[in-house]
C-alpha positions, 0 to 999 in steps of 0.5 A, spaced: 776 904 125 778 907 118 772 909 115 772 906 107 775 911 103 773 913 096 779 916 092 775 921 089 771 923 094 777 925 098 780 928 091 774 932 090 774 935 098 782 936 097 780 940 091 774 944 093 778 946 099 784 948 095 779 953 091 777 956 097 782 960 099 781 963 092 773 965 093 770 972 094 764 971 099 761 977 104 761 976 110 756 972 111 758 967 106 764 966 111 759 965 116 755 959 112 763 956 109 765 956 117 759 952 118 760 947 113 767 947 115 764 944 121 760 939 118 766 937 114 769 936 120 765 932 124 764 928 119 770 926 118 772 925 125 766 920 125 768 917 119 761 918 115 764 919 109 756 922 106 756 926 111 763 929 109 759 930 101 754 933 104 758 938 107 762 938 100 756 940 097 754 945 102 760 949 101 759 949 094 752 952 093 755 957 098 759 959 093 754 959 088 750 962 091 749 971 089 747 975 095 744 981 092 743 987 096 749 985 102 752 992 103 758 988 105 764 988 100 766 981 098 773 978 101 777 972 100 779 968 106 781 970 114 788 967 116 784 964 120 779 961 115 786 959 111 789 955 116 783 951 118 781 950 110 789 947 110 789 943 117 782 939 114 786 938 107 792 935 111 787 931 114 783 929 109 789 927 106 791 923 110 786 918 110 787 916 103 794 914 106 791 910 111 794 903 113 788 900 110 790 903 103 798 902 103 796 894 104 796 892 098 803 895 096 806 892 102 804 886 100 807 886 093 814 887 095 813 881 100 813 877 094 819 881 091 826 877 093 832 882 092 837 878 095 838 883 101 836 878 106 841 873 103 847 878 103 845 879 111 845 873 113 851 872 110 855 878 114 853 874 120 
């Protein structure tokens, strides 16, 4: 079953995703991003379209948050953690291409006559 899609949730996951790959967290902010990162998963594979703004809003106060005292130097993302963020931008992204969603633009070109069926059937 297709979950019911909210455009701009799926436009606000897409981007909070891109912006991601540009943070600079200490490793234990990684740690609490690839834990959000799960919930976004889950929650997208259930179709639980809160559940995915949950997530959304657990990655952000995770780059909100200002760890004070961590003696480990801040870091971008792993290639790991950069591949992951792309595979669930995709994934998200295809669920604003969904059959669902691209209905109501087939059904306005069946109402379209270019004479193409015309011009086939006249070849037979």
């Amino acid at each position: 079953m297709i979950p019911a899609v909210n455009h701009a949730l799926v436009v606000e996951v897409q981007d909070t995703l891109r912006q991601i790959q540009r943070w600079r967290l200490v490793p234990s902010g990684w740690a609490r991003v690839t834990d959000a990162l799960d919930d976004l998963e889950n929650a997208l594979g259930a179709g639980d379209m809160d559940g995915v703004s949950q997530a959304v809003a657990a990655l952000w106060s995770e780059q909100r948050a200002r760890r004070v005292g961590d003696a480990n130097p801040a870091r971008t993302a792993s290639s790991r953690e950069l591949e992951r963020i792309d595979m669930l931008v995709h994934q998200i992204g295809g669920l604003s291409a969904a059959p669902d969603d691209r209905s109501g633009d087939e059904d306005e070109d069946e109402g379209q006559d270019d004479g193409s069926a015309t011009r086939l059937s006249e070849r037979r």
